[in-house]
C-alpha positions in Angstrom: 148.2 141.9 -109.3 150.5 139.8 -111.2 151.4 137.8 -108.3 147.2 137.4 -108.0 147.0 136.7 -111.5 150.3 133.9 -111.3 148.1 132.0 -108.5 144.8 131.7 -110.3 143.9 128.7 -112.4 141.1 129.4 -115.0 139.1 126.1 -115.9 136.1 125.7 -117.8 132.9 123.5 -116.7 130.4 121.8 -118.6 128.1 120.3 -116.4 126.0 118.3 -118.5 123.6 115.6 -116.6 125.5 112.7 -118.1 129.0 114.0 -117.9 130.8 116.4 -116.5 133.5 117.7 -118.3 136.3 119.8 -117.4 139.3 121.7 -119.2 142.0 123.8 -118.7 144.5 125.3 -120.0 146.0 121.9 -121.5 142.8 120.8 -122.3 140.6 117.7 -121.0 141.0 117.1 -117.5 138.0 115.7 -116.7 135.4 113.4 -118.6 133.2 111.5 -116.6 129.6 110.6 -115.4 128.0 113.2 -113.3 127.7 111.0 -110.2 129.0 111.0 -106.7 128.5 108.3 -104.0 128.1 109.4 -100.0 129.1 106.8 -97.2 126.4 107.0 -94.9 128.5 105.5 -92.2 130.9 108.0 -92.6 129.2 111.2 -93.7 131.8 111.5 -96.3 132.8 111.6 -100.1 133.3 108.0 -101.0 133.5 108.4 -104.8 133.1 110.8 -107.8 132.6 110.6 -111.6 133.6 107.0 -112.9 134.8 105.8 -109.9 131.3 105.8 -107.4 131.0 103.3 -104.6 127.9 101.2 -105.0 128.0 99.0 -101.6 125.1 98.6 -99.2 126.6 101.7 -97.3 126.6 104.5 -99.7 124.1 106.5 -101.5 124.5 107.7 -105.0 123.5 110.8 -106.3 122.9 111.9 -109.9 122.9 116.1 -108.7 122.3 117.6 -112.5 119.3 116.9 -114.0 118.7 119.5 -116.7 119.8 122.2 -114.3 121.5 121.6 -110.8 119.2 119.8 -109.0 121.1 118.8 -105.5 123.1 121.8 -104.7 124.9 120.3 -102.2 125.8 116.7 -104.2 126.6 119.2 -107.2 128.9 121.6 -104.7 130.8 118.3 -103.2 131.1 116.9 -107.0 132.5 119.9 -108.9 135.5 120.3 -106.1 136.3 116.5 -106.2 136.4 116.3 -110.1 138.7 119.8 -110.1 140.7 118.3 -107.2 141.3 114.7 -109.7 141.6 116.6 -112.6 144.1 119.4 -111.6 146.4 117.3 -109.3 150.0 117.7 -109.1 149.8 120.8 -111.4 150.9 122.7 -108.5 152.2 122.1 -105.2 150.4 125.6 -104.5 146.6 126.4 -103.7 145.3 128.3 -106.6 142.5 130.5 -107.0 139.8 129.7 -109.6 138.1 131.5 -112.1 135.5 129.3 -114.1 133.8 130.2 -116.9 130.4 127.2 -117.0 127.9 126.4 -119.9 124.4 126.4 -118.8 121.1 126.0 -120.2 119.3 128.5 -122.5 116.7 128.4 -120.1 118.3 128.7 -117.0 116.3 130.8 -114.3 117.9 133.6 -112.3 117.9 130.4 -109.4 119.4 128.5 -111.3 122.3 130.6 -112.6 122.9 131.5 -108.5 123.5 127.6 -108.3 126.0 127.7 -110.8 127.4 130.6 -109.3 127.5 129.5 -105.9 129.2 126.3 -106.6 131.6 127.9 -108.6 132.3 130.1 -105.2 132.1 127.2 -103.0 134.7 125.2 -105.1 137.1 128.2 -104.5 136.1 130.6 -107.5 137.0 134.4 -107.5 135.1 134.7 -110.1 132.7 133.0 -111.9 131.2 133.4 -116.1 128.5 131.8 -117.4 127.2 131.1 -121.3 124.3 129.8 -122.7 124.8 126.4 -123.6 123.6 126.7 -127.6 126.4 129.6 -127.8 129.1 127.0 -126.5 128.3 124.4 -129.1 128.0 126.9 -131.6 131.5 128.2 -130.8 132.9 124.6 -130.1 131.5 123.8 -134.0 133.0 126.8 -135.5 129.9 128.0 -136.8 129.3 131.3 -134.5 130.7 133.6 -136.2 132.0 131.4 -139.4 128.3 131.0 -140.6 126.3 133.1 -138.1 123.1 132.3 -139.5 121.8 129.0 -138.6 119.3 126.3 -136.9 121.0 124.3 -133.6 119.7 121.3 -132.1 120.9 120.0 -128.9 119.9 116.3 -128.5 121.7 115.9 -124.9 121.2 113.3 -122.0 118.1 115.4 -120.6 116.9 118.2 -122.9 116.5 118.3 -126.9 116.9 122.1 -127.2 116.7 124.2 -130.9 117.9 127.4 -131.5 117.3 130.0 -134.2 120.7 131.6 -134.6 120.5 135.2 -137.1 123.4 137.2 -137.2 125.5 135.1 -134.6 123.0 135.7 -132.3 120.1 132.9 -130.7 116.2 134.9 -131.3 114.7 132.1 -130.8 115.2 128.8 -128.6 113.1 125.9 -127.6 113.7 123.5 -125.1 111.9 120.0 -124.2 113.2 119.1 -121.1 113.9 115.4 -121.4 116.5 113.7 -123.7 118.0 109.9 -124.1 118.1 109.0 -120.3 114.6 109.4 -121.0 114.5 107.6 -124.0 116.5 104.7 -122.6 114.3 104.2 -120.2 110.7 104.2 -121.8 112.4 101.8 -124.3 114.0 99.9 -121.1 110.3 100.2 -119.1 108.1 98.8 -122.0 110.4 95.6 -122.9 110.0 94.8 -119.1 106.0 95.4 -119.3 105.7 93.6 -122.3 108.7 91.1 -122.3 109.2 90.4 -118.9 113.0 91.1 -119.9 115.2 93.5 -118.0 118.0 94.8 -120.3 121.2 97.4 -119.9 121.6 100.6 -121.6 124.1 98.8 -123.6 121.2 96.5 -125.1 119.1 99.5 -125.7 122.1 101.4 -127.2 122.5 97.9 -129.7 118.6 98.4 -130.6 119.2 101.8 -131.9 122.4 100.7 -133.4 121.0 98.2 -135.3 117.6 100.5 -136.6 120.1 103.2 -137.2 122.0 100.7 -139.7 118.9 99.4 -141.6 115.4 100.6 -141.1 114.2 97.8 -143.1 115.0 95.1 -140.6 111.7 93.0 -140.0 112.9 91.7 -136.5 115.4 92.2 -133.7 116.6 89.9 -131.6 117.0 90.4 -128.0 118.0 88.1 -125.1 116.0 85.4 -125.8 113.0 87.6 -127.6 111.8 88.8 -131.1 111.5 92.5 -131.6 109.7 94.2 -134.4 110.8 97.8 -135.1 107.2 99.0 -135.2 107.2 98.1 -131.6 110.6 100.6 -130.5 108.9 102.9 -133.2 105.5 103.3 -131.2 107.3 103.1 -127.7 109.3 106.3 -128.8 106.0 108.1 -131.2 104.7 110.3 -128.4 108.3 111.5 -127.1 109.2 112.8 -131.0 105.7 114.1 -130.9 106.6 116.6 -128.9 109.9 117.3 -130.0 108.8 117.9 -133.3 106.4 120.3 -132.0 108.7 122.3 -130.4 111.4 122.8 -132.9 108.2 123.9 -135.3 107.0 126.5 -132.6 110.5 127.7 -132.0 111.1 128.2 -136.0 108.0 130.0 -136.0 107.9 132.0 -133.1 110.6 134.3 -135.6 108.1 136.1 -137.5 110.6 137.5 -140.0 110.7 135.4 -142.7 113.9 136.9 -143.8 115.6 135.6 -140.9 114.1 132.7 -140.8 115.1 132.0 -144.8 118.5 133.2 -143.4 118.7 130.4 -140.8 116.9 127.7 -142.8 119.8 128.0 -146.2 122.2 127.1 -143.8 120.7 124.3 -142.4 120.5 122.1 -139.0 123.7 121.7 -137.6 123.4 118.8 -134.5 125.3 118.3 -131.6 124.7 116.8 -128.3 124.9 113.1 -127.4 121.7 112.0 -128.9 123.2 113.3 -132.2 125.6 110.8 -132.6 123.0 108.1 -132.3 121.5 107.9 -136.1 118.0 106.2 -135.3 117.3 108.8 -132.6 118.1 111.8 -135.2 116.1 110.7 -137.8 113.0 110.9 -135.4 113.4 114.4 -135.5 111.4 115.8 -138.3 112.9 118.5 -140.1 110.8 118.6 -143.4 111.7 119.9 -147.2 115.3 119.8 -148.2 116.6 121.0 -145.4 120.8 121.2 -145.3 121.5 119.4 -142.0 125.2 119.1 -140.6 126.2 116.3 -138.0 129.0 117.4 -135.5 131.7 114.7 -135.4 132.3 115.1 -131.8 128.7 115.9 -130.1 129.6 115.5 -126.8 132.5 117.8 -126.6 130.9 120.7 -128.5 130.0 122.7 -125.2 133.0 122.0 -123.8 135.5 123.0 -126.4 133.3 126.0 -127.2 133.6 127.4 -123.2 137.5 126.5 -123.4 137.8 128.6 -126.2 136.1 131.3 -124.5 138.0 130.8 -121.5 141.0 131.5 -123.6 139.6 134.7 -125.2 137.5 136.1 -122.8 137.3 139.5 -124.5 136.2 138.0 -128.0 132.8 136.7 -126.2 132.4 138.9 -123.5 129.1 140.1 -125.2 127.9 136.8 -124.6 129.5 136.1 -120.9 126.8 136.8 -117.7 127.9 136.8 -113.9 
C-alpha cells in the first residue's frame, strides 16, 4: 500500500470553459485556454492550451462549454495539459487521483464525463465538488463566515448561491456568461458599424465604462460610441440574470436564513467579477454588503487544491 500510495500523484482540475487550470502539490501547473487543435492530415494532437495550431490543416476545438461538451476533445485535452504540467517530476509513471470542480448543476451525465476523463487520463480514482463550494473554500469564506450569498460571473454561466450554515440551499444558474457578452457586444458593432473588433477592444469598452459611467462617447477604431448603445446591447442578457439571482434568493422561504445570508453580503468571484462595468449590471438592491474576490479566476482552483490537500475536512462535500 505504501509503495501504491508512493506512485500516485494527486492533482486537482478546474475545468472551466475559458481555462483550464491545474495544480498539484506545488501548486499551479497549468493555466491556460481550454483549447486543443487536431491535424486532420495526421489524425493527431497538434496543440493544447496556449499553444493551439491554427493552419489550414487543423481543427480547433473549444470541448467545455458550461459542462464537457466533446468528450473526446476534453479526454485528449486533460492528458496533454497533465502531461505539460507534470513533466520531469518523475522519471516514473504515476497513478492519478483527481479531485475536479464542476458545476452546481451538473447532471448524473455530466458528472460520468468528468469521471470518465478522469479514468481515461489514468485516474484510480476520481472526486468531484460543486463548483460554488470550491470558490467558497478558495475565498475562505466556507466555514470562516458560513452564511452568505455567491455569485459566479464565469466565461459561460453567472451562477448564485444561497449559502446557510456552510451549506448551498439554494442555487441559480443562467447558462451563459462573458464569451457571451463579448460576443453580442462584438455581433452588434459589426451590424451596426460595419466594424469587426477583438476581444481586447471589447475588453477596453468595458474598461473604460467601468472607469467613468458618465462618459458621453467612446471611441472605437475609427467610430463614435455612445454608452447607451453598449448599455441596450447588454439590457436583455442582465434581464435575465437579475431574474434569476431574485428567484434563487427567494426560492429560500425562511426568512431567517435568508436575513442570515443577506448580513453577510455578496461575495463575487469568477472572471466576469473582475470586470467592474459587467458587475455593476447585476442588480443587487438595498444596502447590500458586497465583497469582490481579488483573484476571481483562481477561486475554484485554490478551493479544490485545498481540498485535495485535506480530503477528510470536505469529504461531506466530495461525490464519486
Amino acid at each position: 500500500m505504501a509503495l501504491l500510495t508512493f506512485f500516485t500523484e494527486t492533482i486537482a482540475v478546474d475545468p472551466g470553459s475559458y481555462a483550464l487550470r491545474i495544480a498539484a502539490k506545488d501548486g499551479l501547473v497549468f493555466n491556460e485556454r481550454t483549447q486543443i487543435s487536431i491535424d486532420q492530415s495526421a489524425n493527431a494532437v497538434s496543440g493544447i492550451g496556449d499553444s493551439v495550431s491554427r493552419t489550414e490543416r487543423d481543427l480547433l476545438f473549444e470541448p467545455v462549454d458550461f459542462v464537457i461538451g466533446d468528450f473526446n476533445a476534453f479526454e485528449m485535452l486533460l492528458r496533454g495539459a497533465i502531461k505539460k504540467g507534470l513533466k520531469q517530476r518523475s522519471f516514473l509513471q504515476r497513478s492519478l487521483k483527481i479531485f475536479f470542480c464542476i458545476p452546481s448543476s451538473a447532471t448524473t451525465v455530466d458528472m460520468r464525463a468528468y469521471r470518465d476523463s478522469g479514468e481515461h487520463a489514468g485516474a484510480v480514482e476520481v472526486y468531484m465538488m460543486h463548483q460554488s463550494c470550491c470558490a467558497a473554500i478558495g475565498l475562505n469564506i466556507l466555514f470562516e463566515v458560513r452564511d452568505f450569498i455567491l455569485i459566479d460571473f464565469g466565461g459561460s454561466k453567472a451562477e448564485i448561491a444561497v449559502f446557510v450554515e456552510s451549506r448551498p440551499i439554494s442555487v441559480g444558474v443562467f447558462k451563459t456568461g462573458t464569451k457571451k457578452i463579448f460576443h453580442m457586444v462584438k455581433s452588434y458593432l459589426l451590424r451596426q458599424h460595419k466594424i469587426n473588433v477583438s476581444d481586447q477592444e471589447v475588453a477596453d469598452i468595458f474598461e473604460t465604462l467601468g472607469k467613468d459611467a458618465t462618459h458621453e462617447s467612446i471611441r472605437v477604431q475609427h467610430i463614435t460610441l455612445s454608452p447607451g448603445e453598449i448599455h441596450e446591447v447588454l439590457r436583455p442578457y442582465f434581464t435575465f440574470v437579475n431574474d434569476e439571482i431574485r428567484e434563487t434568493i427567494e426560492r429560500v422561504t425562511n426568512q431567517t436564513e435568508v436575513g442570515k445570508a443577506l448580513a453577510n453580503g455578496v461575495y463575487f468571484t469568477g472572471g466576469g467579477s473582475a470586470i467592474p462595468y459587467l458587475r455593476r449590471q447585476i442588480e443587487l438592491g438595498g444596502r447590500i454588503k458586497t465583497t469582490v474576490s481579488s483573484t476571481p479566476q483562481l477561486d475554484c482552483i485554490n478551493g479544490v487544491a485545498q481540498v485535495m490537500a485535506d480530503k477528510e475536512k470536505f469529504k461531506s462535500y466530495l461525490m464519486t
